[in-house]
KEDRENLO-639743 format. One record per atom (N, C-alpha, C, O): residue in three letters; x, y, z. Coordinates in steps of 0.1 Angstrom, whole numbers, plus 5000, padded with zeros to 4 digits. Example, Ala and Ser with C-alpha at 12.3 -4.5 7.8 and 13.67 -1.06 7.14 Angstrom:
BEGIN
Ala513249435078;Ala512349555078;Ala513249675078;Ala514249675085;Ser512849785071;Ser513749895071;Ser512950005079;Ser513450115080;
//
This chain:
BEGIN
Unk402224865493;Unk402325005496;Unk402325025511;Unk403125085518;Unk401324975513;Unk401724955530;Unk402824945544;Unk403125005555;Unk403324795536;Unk404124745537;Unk405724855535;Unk406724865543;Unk405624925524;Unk406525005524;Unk406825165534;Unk407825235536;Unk405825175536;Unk405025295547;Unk405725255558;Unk406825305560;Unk405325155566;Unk405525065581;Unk407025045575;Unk407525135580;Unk407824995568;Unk408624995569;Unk409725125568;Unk410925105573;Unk409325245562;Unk409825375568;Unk409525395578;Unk410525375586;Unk408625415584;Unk408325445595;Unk409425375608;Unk410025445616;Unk409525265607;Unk410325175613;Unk411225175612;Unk411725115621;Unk412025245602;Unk413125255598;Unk413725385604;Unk414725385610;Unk412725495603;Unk413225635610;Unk413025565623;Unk414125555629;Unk412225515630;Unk411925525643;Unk413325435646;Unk414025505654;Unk413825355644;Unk415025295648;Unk416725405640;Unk417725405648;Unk416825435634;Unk417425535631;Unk417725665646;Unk418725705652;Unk416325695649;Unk416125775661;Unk416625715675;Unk417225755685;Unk416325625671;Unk416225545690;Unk418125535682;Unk418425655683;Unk418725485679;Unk420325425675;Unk420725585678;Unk421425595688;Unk420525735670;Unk421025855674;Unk420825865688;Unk421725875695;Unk419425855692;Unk419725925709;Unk420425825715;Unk420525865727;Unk420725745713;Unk421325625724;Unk422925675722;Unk423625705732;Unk423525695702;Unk424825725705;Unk424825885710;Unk425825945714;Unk423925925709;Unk424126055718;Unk424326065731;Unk425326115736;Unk423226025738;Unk423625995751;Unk424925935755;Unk425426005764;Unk425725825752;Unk426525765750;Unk427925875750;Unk428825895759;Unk427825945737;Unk429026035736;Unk428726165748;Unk429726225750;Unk427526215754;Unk427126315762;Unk428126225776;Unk429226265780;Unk427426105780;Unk428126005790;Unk429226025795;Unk429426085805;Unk430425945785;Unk431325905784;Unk432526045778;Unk433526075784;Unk432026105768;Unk433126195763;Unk433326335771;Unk434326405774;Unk431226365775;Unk431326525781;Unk431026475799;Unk430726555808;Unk431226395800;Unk431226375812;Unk429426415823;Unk429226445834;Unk428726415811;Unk427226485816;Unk426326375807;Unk426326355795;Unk425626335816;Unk424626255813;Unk422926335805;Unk422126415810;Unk422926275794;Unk421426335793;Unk420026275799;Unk419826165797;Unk419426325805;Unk418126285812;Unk417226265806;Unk416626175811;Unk416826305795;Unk415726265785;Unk416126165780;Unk415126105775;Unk417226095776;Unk417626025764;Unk416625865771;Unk415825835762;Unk416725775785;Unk415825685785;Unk414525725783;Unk414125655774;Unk413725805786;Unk412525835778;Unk412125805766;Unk411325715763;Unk412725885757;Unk413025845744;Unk412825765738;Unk411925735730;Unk414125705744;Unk414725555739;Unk413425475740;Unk412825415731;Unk413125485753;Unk412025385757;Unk410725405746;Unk410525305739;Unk410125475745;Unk409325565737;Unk409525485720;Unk408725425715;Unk410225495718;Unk410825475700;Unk411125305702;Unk410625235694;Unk411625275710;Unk412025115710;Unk410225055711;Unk409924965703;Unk409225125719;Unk408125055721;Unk407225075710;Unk406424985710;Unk407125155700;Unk406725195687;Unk407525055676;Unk407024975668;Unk408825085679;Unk409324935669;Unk409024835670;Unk408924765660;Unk408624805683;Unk408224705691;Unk407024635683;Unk406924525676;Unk405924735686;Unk404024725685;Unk404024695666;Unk403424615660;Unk405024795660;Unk404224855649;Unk405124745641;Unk404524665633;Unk406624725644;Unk407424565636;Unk406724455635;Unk406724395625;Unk405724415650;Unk404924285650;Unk403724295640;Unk403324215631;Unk403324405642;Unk402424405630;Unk402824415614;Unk401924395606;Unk403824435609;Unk404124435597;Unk404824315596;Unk404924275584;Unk405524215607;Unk405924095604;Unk404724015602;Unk404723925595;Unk403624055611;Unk402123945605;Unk402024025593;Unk403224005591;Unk401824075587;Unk401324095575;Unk402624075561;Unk402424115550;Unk403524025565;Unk404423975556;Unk404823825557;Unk405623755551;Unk403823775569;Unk404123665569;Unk405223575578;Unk405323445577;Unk406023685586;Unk407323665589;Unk407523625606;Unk408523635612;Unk406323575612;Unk406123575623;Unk406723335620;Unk406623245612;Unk407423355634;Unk408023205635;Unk406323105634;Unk405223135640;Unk406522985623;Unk405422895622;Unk405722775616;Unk406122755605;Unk405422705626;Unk405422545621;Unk404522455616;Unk403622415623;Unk404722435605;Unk404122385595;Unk404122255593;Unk403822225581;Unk404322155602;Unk404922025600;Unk403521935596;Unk403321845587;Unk402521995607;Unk400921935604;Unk400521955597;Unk399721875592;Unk400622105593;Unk399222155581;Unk399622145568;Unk398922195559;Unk400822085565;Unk401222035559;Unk401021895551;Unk401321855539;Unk400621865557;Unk400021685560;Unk398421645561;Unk397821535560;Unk397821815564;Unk396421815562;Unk395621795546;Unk396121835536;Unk394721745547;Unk394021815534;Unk393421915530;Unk392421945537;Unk393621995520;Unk393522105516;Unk392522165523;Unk392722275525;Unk391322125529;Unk390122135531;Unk390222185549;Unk389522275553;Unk390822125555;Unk391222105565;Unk392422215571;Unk392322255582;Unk393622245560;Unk394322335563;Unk393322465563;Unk393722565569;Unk392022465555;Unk391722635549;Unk390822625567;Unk390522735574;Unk390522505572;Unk389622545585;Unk390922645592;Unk391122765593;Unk392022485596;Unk393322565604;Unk393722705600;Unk393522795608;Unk394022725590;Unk393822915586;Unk393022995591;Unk393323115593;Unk392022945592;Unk390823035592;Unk390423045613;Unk389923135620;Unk390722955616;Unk390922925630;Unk391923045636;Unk391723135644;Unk393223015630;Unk394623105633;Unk393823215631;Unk393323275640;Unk393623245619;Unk393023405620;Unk391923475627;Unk391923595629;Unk390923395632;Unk389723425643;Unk391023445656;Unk390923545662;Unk391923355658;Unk392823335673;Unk393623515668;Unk393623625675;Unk393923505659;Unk395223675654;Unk394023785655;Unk394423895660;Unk392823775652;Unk391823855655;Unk391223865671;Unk390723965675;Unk391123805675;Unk391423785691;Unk391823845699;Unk391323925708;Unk393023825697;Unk394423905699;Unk394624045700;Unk395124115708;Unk393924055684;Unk394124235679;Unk393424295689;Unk393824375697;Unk392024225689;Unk390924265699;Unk391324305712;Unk391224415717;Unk391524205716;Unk392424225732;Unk393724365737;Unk393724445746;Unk394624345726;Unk395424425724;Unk394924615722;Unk395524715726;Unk393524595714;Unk393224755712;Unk392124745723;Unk391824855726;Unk391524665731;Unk390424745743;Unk391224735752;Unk391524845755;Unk392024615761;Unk393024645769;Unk394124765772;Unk394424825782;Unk394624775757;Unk395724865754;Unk394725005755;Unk395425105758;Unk393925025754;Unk393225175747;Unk392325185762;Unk391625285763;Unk392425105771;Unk391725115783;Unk393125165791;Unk393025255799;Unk394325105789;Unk395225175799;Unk396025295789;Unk396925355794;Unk395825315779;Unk395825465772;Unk395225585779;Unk395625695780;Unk393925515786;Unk392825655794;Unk393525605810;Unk394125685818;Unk393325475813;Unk393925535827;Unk395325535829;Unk395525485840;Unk396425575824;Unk397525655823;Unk397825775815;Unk398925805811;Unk396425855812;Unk396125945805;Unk396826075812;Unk397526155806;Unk396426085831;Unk397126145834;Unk398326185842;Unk398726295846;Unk398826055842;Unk400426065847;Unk401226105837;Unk400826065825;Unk402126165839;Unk403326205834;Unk405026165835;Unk405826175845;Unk405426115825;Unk406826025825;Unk407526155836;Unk406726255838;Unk408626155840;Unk409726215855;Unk410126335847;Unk409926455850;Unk411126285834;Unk411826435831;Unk411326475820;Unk411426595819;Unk410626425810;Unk409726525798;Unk408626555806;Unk408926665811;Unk407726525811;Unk406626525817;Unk405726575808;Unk405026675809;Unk405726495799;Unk404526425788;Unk404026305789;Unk404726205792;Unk402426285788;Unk401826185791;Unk402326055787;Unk402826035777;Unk401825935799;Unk402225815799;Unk401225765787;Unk401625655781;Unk400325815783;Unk399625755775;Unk400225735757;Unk399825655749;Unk401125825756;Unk401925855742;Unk402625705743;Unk402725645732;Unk403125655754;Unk403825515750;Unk402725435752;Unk402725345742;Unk401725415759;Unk400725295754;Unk400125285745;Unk399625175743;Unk399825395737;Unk399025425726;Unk399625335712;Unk398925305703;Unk400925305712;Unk401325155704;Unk400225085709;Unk399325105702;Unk400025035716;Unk399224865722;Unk397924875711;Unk397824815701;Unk396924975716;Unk395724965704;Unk396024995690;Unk395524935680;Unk396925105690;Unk397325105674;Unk397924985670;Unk397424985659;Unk398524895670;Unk399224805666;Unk398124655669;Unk398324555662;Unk397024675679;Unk395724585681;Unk394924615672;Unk394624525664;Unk394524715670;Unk393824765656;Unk394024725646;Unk393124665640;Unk395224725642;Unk395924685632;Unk395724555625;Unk395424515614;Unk396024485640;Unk396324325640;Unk394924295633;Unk394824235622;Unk394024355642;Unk392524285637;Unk391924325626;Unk391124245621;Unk392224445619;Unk391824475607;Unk392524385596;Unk392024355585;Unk393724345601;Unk394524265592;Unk394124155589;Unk394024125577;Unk393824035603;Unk392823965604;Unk391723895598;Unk391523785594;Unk390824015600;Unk389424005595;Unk389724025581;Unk388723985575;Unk390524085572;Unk391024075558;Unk391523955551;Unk391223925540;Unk392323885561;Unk393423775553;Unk391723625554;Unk391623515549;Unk390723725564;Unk389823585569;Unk389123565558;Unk388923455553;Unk388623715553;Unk387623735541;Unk388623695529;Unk387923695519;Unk389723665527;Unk390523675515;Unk390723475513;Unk390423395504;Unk391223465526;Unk391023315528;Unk390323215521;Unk390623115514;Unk388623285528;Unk387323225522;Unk387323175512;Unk386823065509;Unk388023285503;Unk387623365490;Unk388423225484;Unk387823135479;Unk389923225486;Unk390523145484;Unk389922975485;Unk390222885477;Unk389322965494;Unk389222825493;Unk387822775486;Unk387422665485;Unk386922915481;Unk385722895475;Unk386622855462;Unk386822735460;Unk387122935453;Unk388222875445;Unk388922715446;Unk388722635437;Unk389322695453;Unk389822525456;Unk391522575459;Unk392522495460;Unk391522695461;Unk393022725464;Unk393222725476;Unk392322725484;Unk394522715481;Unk394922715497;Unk394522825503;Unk394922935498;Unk393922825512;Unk393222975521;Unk394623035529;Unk394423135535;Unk395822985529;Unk397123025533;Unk397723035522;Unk397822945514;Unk398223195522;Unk399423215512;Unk401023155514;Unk401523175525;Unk401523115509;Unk402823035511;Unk403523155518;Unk403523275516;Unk404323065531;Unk405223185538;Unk406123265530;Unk406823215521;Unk406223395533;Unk407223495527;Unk406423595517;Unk406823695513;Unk405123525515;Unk404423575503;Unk403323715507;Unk402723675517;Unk403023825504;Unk402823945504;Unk401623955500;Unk401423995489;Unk400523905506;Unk399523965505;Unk398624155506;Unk398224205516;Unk398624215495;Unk397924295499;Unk396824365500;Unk395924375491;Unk396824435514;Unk395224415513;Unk394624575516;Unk393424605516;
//
């Protein structure tokens, strides 16, 4: 359900950024008048695809991983390596939402040139999408566990849709 959410969302927000781009474009080129807001925008909606795609490619699994070693591990040993990755992806989230949500307040009050709406509306991806990461995280960690108290692999096979 989630998964389906994040990907509307993603879907309109790239739909948006592709209109104002051929808008601008045909404003450009056909009416001979450039629009001024359109890099704003652009920039604005591309950085939201950006933050919020990475987070739904971790949670579908879809992020590039090589498998050549933990492959070759013993079951017991892969569920550490999992569980390791996910403390490091939790890490991450962490860093991502106090870093990102620290320069959310201090570019709270500058203002982009031609909307002159705050700089903080585009940083504000970085902790939402850190948030994210880490709640995701600390889910797939407790799910993991769960998994290998079972005797099952604490990694779900790539491609595979955990939801949580």
């Amino acid at each position: 359900m989630i998964n389906r959410i994040l990907e509307a969302i993603i879907a309109a927000l790239l739909v948006a950024a592709v209109g104002v781009a051929f808008v601008a474009v045909i404003y450009r080129y056909a009416l001979d008048s450039a629009l001024s807001w359109s890099f704003e925008v652009s920039l604005a909606l591309l950085t939201y695809i950006t933050f919020l795609g990475a987070y739904l490619a971790l949670r579908k699994g879809a992020h590039l991983r090589v498998t050549i070693l933990t492959d070759r591990m013993p079951r017991a040993v892969r569920g550490v390596a999992f569980l390791v990755n996910q403390v490091i992806i939790a890490i991450i989230g962490w860093i991502m939402f106090w870093d990102g949500g620290r320069q959310v307040l201090r570019f709270a009050d500058q203002t982009t040139n031609v909307l002159e709406i705050s700089t903080a509306w585009y940083y504000a991806a970085i902790p939402v999408a850190g948030i994210l990461m880490l709640i995701d995280a600390a889910c797939m960690t407790v799910l993991g566990a769960i998994r290998l108290s079972r005797g099952d692999d604490a990694d779900p096979r790539p491609g595979e849709t955990v939801e949580i």
